[in-house]
LOSE-417449 format. One record per residue (C-alpha): residue number from 0; residue in one letter; y, z, x. Coordinates in steps of 0.25 Angstrom, whole numbers. Layout:
// LOSE-417449
+--------+-------+-------+-------+-------+
: vextor : nutor :     Y :     Z :     X :
+--------+-------+-------+-------+-------+
:    NUM :     A :     Y :     Z :     X :
...
+--------+-------+-------+-------+-------+
This chain:
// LOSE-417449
+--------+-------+-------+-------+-------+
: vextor : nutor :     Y :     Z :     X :
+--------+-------+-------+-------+-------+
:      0 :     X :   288 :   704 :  -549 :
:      1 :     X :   296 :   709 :  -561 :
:      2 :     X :   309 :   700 :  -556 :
:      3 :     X :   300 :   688 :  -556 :
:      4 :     X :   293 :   688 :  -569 :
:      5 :     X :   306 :   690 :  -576 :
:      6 :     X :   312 :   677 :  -565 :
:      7 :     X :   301 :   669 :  -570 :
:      8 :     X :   302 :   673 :  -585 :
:      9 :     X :   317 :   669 :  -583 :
:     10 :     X :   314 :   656 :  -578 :
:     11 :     X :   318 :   645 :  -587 :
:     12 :     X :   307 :   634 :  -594 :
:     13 :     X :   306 :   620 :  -591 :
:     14 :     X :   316 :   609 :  -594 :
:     15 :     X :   316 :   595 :  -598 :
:     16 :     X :   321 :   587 :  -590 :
:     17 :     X :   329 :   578 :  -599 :
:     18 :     X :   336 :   588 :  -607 :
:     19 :     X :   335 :   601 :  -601 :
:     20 :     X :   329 :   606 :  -612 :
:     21 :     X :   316 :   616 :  -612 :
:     22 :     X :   303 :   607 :  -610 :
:     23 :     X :   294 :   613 :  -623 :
:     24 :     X :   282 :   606 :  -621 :
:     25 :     X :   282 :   610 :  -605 :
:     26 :     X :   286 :   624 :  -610 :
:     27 :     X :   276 :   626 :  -621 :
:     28 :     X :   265 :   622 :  -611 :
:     29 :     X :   269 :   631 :  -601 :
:     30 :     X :   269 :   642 :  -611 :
:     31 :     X :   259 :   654 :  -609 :
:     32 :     X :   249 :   653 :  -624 :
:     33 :     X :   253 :   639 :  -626 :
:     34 :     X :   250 :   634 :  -640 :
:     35 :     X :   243 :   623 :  -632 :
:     36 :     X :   235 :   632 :  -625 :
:     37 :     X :   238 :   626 :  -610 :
:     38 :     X :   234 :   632 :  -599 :
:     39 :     X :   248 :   633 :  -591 :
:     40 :     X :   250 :   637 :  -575 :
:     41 :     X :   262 :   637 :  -569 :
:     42 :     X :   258 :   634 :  -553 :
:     43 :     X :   260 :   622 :  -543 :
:     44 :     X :   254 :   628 :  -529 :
:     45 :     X :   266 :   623 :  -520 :
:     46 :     X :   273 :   634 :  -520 :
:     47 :     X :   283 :   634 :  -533 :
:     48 :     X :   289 :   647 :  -532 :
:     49 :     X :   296 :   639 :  -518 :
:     50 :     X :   301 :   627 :  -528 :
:     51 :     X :   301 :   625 :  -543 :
:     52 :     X :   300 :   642 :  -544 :
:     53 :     X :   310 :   645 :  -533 :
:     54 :     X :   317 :   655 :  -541 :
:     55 :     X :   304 :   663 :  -543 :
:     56 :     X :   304 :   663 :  -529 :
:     57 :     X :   312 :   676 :  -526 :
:     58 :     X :   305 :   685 :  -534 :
:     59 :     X :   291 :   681 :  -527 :
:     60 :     X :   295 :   681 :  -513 :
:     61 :     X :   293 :   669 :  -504 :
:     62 :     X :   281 :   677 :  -498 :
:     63 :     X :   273 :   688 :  -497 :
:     64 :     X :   278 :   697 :  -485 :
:     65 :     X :   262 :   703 :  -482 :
:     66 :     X :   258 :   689 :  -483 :
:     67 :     X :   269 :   683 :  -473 :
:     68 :     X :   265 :   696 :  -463 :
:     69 :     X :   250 :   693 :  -462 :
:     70 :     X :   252 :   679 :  -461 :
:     71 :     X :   263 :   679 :  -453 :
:     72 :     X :   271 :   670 :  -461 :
:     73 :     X :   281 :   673 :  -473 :
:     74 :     X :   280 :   657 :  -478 :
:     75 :     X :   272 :   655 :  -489 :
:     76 :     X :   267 :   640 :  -491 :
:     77 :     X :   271 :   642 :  -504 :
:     78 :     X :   273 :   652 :  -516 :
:     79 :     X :   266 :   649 :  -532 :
:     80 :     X :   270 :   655 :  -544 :
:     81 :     X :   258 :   655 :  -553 :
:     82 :     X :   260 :   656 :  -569 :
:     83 :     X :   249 :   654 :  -579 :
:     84 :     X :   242 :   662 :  -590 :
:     85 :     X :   226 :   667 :  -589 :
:     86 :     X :   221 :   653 :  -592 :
:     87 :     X :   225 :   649 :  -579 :
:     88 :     X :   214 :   648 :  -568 :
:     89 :     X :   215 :   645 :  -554 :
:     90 :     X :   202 :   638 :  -550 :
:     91 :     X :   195 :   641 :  -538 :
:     92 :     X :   200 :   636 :  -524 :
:     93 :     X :   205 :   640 :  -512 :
:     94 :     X :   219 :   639 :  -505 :
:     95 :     X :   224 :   637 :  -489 :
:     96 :     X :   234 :   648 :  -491 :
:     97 :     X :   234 :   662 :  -490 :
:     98 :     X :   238 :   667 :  -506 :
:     99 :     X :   246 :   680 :  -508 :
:    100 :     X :   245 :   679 :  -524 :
:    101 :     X :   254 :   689 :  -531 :
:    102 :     X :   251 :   690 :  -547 :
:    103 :     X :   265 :   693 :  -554 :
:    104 :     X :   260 :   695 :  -571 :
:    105 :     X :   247 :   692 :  -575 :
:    106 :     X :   234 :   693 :  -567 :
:    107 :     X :   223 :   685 :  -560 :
:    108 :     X :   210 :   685 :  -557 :
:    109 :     X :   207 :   679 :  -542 :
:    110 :     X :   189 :   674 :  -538 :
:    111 :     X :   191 :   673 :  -525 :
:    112 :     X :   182 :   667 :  -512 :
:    113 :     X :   182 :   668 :  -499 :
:    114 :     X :   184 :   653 :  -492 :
:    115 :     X :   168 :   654 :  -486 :
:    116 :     X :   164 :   653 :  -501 :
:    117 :     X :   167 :   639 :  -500 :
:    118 :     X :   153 :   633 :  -499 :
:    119 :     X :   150 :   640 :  -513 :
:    120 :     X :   165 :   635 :  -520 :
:    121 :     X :   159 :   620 :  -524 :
:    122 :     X :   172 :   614 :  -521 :
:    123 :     X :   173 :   598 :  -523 :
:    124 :     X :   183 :   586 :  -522 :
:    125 :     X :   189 :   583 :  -536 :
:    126 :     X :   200 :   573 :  -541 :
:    127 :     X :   213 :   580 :  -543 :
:    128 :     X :   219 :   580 :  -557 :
:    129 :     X :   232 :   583 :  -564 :
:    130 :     X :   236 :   590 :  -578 :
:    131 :     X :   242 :   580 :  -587 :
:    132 :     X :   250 :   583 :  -600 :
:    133 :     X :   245 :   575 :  -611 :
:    134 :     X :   258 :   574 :  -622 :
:    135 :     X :   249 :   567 :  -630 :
:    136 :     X :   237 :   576 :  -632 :
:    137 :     X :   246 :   588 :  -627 :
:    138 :     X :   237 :   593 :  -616 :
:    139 :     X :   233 :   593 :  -602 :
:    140 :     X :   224 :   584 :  -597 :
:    141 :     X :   218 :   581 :  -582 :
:    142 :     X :   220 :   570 :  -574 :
:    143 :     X :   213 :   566 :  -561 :
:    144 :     X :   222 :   559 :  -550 :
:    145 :     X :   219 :   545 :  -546 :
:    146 :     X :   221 :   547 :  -533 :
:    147 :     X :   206 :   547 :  -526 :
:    148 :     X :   213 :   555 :  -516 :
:    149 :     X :   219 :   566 :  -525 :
:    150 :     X :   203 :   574 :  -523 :
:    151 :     X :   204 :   589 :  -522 :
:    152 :     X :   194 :   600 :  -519 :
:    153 :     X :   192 :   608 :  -530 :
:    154 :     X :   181 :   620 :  -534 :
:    155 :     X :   174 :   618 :  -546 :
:    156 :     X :   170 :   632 :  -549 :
:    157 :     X :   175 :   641 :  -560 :
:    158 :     X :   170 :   655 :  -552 :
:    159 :     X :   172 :   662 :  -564 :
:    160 :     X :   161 :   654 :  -571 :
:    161 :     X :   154 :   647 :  -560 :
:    162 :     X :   144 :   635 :  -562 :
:    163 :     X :   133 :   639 :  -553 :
:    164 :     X :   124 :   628 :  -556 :
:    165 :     X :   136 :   618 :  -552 :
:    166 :     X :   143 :   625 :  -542 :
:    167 :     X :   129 :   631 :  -534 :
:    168 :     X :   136 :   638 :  -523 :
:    169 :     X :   147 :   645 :  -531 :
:    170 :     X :   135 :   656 :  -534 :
:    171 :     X :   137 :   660 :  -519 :
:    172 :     X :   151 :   662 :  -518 :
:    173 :     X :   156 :   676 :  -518 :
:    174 :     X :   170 :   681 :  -523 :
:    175 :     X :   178 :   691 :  -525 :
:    176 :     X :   190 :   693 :  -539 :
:    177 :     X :   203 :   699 :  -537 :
:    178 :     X :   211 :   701 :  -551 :
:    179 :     X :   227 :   701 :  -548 :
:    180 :     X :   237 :   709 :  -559 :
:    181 :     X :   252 :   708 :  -559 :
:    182 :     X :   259 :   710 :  -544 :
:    183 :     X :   244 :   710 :  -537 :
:    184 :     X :   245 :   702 :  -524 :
:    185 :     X :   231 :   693 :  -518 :
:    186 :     X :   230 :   689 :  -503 :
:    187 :     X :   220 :   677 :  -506 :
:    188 :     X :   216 :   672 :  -492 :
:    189 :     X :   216 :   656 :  -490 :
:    190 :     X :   206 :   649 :  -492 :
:    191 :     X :   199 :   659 :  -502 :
:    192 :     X :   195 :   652 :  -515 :
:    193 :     X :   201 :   658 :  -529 :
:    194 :     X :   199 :   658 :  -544 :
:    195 :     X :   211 :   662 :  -552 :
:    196 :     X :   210 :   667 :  -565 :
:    197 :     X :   222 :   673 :  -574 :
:    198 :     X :   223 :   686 :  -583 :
:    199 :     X :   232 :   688 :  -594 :
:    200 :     X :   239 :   701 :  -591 :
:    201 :     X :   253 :   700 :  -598 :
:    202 :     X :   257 :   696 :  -614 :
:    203 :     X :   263 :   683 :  -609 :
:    204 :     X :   250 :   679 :  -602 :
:    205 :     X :   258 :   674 :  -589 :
:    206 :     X :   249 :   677 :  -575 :
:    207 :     X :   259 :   674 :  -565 :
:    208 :     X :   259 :   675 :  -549 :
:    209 :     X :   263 :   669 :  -536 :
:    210 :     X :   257 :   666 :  -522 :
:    211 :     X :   262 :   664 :  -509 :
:    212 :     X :   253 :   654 :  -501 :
:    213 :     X :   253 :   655 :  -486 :
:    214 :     X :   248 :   645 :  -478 :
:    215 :     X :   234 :   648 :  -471 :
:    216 :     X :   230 :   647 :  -456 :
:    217 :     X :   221 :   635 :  -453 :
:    218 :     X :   219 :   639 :  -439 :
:    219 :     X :   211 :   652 :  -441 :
:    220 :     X :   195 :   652 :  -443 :
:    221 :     X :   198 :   653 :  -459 :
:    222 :     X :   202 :   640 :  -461 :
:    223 :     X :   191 :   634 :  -451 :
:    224 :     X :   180 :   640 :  -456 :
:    225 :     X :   183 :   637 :  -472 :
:    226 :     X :   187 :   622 :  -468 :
:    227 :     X :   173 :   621 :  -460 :
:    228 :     X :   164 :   628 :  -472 :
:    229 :     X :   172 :   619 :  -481 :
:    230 :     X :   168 :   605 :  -475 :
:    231 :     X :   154 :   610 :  -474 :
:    232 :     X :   152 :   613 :  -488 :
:    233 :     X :   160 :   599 :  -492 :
:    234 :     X :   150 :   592 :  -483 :
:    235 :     X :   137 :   600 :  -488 :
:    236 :     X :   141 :   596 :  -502 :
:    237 :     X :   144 :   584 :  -497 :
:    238 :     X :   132 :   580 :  -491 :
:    239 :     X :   122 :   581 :  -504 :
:    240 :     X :   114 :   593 :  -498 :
:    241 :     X :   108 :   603 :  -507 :
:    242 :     X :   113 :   617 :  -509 :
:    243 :     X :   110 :   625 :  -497 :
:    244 :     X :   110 :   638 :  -504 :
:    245 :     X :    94 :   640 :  -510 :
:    246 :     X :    94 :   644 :  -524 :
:    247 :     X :    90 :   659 :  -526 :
:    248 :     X :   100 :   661 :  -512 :
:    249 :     X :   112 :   674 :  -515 :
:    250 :     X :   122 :   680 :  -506 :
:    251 :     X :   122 :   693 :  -505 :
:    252 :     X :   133 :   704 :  -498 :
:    253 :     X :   122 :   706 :  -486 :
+--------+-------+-------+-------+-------+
């Protein structure tokens, strides 16, 4: 990884596209300790390392070769690079692929949930929003889509500081944490839902790692039983019901 952090220290910042000249106010945001104090991530979840990061590409590898054995296939959907710093966190979801998540500097902090957890996860239908910069009052604010159709599904719950009274369920689900350091490597299976939290490990505060996202099988009994259990919660919640779960009522290992 040696040769890749020293490729992508190397790399030059961002130009202006009128005079070639560097950007000081996209630099100055992007800038780890920003006197701003803007919470910056570089990420864009289609693959970059593939397109605008190509160069970076080498030094990865276009897969990950135990990966390719198992699931017979040595073409990833896609390969991410991820930079931030340890005010970055990834809210709790889940993904259709199966991740290999290799941490380069830095380290993270993975809550994780195996998909038949879902009934406790709370998920709902929100709007879908975007950053916008704001030169006038220099900061970020968020705006919602017009589009009606633009409605995504989205888990409200923080599971580090959950809301029980809100979220009911939540209390039910059982997890597990896995912290990754520098050169750790994490199979996450698909469908199983995550929380990402960052630590600061190195003086320049950067947490940086990259993923290989292989396409899931949809024909197996994984994808049809999550797909059935998820329908039904929707339509129980849905429907108006009450909680099925009596207050008082724990799980216990047996």
């Amino acid at each position: 990884m040696a040769d890749f952090l020293a490729e992508l220290r190397g790399c030059s910042g961002p130009k202006s596209s009128q005079d070639g000249s560097t950007d000081a106010a996209n630099q100055d945001r992007a800038s780890p300790g920003s006197s701003r104090g803007d919470v910056v991530y570089l990420q864009s979840q289609d693959g970059n390392l593939s397109k605008e990061l190509r160069p970076l590409l080498p030094n990865v590898g276009t897969h990950v070769p135990i990966a390719s054995q198992a699931l017979g296939t040595n073409q990833p959907d896609a390969v991410n690079l991820w930079i931030g710093d340890d005010r970055s966190i990834t809210s709790l979801h889940n993904d259709p692929y199966e991740n290999f998540y290799l941490l380069i500097e830095g380290s993270k902090t993975f809550t994780l949930f195996p998909p038949v957890e879902y009934y406790c996860m709370h998920e709902g239908r929100y709007r879908s929003s975007q950053y916008h910069w704001a030169e006038s009052d220099q900061k970020w604010t968020i705006i919602p889509k017009s589009s009606e159709e633009q409605i995504v599904p989205w888990i409200p719950i923080d599971p580090l500081e959950p809301d029980y009274n809100t979220y009911p369920r939540f209390r039910f689900a059982r997890s597990m944490s896995v912290t990754l350091h520098q050169g750790d490597l994490l199979y996450l299976p698909s469908l199983w839902f995550h929380h990402v939290q960052a630590h600061r490990t190195t003086p320049n505060g950067l947490i940086i790692a990259c993923n290989w996202w292989y396409d899931m099988n949809y024909d197996g009994a994984h994808y049809a039983l999550f797909s059935y259990l998820r329908r039904q919660v929707l339509a129980l919640d849905q429907s108006g019901l009450p909680n099925p779960i009596p207050k008082g009522v724990e799980f216990g290992d047996g």
